[in-house]
C-alpha positions as a Markdown table, in Angstrom:
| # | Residue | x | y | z |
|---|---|---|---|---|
| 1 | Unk | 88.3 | 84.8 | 126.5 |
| 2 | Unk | 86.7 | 88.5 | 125.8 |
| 3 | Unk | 87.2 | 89.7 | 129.2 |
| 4 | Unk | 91.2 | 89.0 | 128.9 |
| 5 | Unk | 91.1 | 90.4 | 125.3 |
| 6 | Unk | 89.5 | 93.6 | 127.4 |
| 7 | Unk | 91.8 | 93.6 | 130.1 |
| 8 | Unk | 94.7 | 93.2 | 127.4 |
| 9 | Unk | 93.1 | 96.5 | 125.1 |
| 10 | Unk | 92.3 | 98.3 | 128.8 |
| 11 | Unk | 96.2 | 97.8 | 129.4 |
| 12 | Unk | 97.2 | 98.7 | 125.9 |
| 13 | Unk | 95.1 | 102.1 | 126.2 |
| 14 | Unk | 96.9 | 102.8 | 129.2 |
| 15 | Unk | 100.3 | 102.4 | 129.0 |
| 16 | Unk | 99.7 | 104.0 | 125.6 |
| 17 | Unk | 98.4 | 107.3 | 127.4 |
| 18 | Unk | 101.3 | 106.8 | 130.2 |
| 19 | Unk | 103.8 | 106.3 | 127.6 |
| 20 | Unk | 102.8 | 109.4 | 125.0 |
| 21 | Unk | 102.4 | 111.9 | 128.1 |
| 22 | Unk | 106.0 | 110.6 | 129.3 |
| 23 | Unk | 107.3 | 111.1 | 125.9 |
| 24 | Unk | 105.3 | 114.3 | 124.9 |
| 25 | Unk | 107.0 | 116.2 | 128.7 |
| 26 | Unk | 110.3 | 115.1 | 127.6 |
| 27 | Unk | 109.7 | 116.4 | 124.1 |
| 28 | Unk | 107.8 | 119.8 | 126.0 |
| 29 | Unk | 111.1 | 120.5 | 128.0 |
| 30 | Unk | 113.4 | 120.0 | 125.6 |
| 31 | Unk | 112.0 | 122.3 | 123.5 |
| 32 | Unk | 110.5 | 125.0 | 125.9 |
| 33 | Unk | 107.2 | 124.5 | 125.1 |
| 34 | Unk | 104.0 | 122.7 | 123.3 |
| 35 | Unk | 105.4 | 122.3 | 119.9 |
| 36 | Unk | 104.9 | 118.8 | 120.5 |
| 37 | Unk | 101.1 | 119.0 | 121.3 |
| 38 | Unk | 101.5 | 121.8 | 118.5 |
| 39 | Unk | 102.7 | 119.4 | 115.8 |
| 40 | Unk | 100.0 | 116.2 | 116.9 |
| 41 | Unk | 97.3 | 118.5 | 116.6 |
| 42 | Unk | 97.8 | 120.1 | 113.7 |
| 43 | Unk | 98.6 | 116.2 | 112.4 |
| 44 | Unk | 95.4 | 114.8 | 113.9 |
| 45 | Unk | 93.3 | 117.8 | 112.4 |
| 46 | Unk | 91.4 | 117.0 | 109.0 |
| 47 | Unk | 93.1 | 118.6 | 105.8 |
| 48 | Unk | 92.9 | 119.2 | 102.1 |
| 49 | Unk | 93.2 | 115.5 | 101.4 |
| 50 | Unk | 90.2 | 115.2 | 103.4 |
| 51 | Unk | 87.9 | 117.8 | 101.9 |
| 52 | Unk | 88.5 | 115.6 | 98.3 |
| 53 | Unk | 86.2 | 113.0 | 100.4 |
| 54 | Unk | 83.6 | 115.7 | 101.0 |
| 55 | Unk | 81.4 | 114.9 | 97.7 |
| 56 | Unk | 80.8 | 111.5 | 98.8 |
| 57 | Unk | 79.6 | 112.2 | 101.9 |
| 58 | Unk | 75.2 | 112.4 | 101.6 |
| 59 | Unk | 72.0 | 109.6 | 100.8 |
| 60 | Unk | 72.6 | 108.2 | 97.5 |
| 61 | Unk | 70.4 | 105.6 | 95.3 |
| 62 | Unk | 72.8 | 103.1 | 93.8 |
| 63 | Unk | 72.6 | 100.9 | 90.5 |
| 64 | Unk | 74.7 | 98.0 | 90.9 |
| 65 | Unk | 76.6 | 95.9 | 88.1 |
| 66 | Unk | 78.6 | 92.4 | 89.2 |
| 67 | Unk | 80.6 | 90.6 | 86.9 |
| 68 | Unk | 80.8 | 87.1 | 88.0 |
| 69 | Unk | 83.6 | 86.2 | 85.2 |
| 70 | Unk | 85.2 | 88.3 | 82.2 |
| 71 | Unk | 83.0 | 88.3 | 79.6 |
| 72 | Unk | 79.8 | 87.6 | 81.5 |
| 73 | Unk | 76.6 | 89.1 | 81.6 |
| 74 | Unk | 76.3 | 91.2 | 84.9 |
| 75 | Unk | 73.7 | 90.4 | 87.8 |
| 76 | Unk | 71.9 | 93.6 | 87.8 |
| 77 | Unk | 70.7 | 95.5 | 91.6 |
| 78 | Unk | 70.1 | 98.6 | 92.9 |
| 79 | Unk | 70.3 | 99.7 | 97.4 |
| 80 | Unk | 71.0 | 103.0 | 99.0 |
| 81 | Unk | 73.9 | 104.6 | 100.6 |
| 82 | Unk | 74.7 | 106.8 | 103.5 |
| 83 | Unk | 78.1 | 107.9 | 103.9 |
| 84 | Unk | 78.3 | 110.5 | 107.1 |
| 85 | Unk | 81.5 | 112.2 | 108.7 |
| 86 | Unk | 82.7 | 110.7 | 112.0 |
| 87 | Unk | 84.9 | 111.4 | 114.8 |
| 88 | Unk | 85.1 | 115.5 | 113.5 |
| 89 | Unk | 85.5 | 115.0 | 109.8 |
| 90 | Unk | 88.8 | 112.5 | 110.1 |
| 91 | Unk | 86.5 | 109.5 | 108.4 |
| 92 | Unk | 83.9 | 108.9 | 106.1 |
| 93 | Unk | 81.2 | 105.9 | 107.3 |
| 94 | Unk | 79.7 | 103.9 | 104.8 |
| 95 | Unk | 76.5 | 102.1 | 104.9 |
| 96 | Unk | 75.3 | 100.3 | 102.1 |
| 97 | Unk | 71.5 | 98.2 | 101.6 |
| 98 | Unk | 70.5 | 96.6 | 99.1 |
| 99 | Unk | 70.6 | 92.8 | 97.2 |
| 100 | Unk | 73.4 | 91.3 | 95.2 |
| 101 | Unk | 73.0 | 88.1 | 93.2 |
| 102 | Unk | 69.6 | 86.0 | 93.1 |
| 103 | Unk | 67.9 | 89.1 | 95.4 |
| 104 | Unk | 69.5 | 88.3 | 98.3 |
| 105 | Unk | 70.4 | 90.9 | 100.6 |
| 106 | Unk | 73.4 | 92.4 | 101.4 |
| 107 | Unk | 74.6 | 95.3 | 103.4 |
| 108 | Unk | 78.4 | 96.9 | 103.8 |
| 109 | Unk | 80.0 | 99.0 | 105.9 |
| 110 | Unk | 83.2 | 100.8 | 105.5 |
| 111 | Unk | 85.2 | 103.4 | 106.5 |
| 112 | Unk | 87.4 | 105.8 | 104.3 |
| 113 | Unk | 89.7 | 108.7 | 105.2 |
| 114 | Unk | 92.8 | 109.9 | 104.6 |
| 115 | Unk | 96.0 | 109.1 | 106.9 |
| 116 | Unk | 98.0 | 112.0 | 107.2 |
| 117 | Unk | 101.0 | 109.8 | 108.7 |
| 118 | Unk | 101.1 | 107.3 | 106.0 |
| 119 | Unk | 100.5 | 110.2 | 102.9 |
| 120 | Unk | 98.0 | 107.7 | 101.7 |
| 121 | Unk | 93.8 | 107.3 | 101.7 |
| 122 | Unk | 92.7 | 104.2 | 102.9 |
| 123 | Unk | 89.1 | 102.1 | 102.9 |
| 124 | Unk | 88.1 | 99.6 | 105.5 |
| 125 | Unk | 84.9 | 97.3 | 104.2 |
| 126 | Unk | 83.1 | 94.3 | 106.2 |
| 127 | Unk | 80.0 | 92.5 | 104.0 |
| 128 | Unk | 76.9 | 90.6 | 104.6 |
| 129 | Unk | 78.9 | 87.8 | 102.3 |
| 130 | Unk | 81.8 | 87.1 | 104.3 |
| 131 | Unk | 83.3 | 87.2 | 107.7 |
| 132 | Unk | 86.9 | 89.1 | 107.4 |
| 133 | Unk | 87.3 | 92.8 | 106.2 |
| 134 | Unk | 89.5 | 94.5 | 103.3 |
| 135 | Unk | 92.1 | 96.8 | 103.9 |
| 136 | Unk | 92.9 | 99.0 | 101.1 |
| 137 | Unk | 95.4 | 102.2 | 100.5 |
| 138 | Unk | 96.1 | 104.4 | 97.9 |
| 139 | Unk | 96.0 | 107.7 | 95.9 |
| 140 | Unk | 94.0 | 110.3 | 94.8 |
| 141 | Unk | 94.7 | 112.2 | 91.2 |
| 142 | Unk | 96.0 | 115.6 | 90.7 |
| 143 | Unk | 92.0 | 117.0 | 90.4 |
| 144 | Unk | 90.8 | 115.2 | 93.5 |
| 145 | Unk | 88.1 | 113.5 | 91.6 |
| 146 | Unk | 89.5 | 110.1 | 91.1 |
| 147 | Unk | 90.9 | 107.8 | 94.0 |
| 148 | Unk | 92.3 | 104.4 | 93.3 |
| 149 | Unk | 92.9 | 102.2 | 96.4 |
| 150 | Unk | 94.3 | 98.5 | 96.0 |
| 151 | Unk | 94.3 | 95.8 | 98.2 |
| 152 | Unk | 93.1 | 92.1 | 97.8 |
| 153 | Unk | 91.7 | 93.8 | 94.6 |
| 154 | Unk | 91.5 | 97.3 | 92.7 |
| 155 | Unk | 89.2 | 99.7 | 93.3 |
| 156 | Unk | 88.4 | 103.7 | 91.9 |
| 157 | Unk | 86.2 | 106.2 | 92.9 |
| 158 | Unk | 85.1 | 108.7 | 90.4 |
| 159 | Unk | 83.4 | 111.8 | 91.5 |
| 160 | Unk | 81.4 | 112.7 | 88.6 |
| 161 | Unk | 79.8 | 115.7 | 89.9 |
| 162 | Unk | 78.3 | 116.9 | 93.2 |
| 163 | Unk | 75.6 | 114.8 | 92.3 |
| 164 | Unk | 76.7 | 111.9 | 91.2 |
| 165 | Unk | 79.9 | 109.3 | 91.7 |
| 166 | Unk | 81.0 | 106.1 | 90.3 |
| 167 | Unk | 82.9 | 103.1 | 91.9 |
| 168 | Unk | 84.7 | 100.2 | 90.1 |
| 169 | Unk | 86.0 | 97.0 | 91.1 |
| 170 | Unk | 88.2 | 95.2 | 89.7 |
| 171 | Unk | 90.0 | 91.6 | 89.7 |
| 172 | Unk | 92.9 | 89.7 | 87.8 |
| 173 | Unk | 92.1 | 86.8 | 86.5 |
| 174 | Unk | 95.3 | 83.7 | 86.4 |
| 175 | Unk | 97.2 | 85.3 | 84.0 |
| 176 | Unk | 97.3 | 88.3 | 85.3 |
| 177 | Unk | 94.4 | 90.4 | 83.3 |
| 178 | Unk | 93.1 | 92.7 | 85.1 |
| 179 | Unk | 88.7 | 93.0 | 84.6 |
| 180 | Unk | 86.0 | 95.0 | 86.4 |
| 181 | Unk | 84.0 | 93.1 | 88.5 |
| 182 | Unk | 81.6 | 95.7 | 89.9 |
| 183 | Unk | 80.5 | 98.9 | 89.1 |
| 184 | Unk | 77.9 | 101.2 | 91.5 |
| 185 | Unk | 76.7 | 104.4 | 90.3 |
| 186 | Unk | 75.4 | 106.2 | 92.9 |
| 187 | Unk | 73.0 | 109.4 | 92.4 |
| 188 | Unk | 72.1 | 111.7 | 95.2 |
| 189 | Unk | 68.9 | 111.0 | 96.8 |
């Protein structure tokens, strides 16, 4: 079964790469040129949307609130993060360590970036306490300091400072109130 799901991504990649350089000499000589290698350049180089990212990026110490239920008393933790630039500055890798609940340990890893196809930021997370992955889009405000992505749930990021950021989770509960479920305040190491 993995070797054909290989073979299938091997055939993918290729006629992908056959495809776009058929497509991008057609474009070439109907236009005289490389405007078309021009324009997916300058569309696969980083921008200003991605420089708003830049403050997260670092080591950070983390203090960790979960809400199990409105109107609970959190489960209190703390873990580290790393968040480093991949793949030339285009994304943002997460790692988080730490423990959630009772002490038990949990890890995440994400990735964040912004696509400059779509208009939109988006976040990719996996967890120690499940098997699937979130997909979430969205926005960043006018000052570049505040991102709010939505998916299965809400999220925000808040760049505080330099030095300091603040993420927020949040859920609706059956009639449709919405409720923060975590908060993380992370300080650079």
């Amino acid at each position: 079964m993995k070797l054909r799901a290989w073979f299938g991504g091997a055939a993918f990649v290729v006629a992908s790469v056959l495809t776009g350089g058929q497509l991008l000499s057609q474009d070439n000589s109907a236009k005289g040129g490389g405007d078309a290698i021009k324009s997916m350049m300058e569309m696969a180089a980083p921008g200003t949307f991605h420089d708003y990212l830049k403050p997260l990026a670092g080591s950070w110490n983390c203090s960790v609130k979960y809400w199990p239920a409105p109107g609970t008393k959190p489960h209190e933790s703390a873990g580290t993060m790393e968040k480093k630039w991949i793949l030339g500055g285009r994304f943002l890798k997460e790692e988080y360590k730490g423990t959630i609940f009772n002490n038990m340990p949990y890890a995440v890893f994400s990735i964040m970036g912004y696509d400059k196809v779509q208009g939109k930021y988006f976040n990719m997370h996996m967890d120690t306490i499940g098997t699937g992955f979130e997909m979430s889009f969205g926005t960043c405000n006018a000052s570049g300091k505040v991102f709010t992505l939505t998916g299965e749930g809400k999220s925000t990021i808040e760049i505080v400072n330099n030095d300091k950021n603040i993420a927020r989770g949040f859920a609706t509960d059956p009639n449709g109130r919405e409720w923060m479920i975590l908060e993380i305040i992370a300080t650079r190491k």
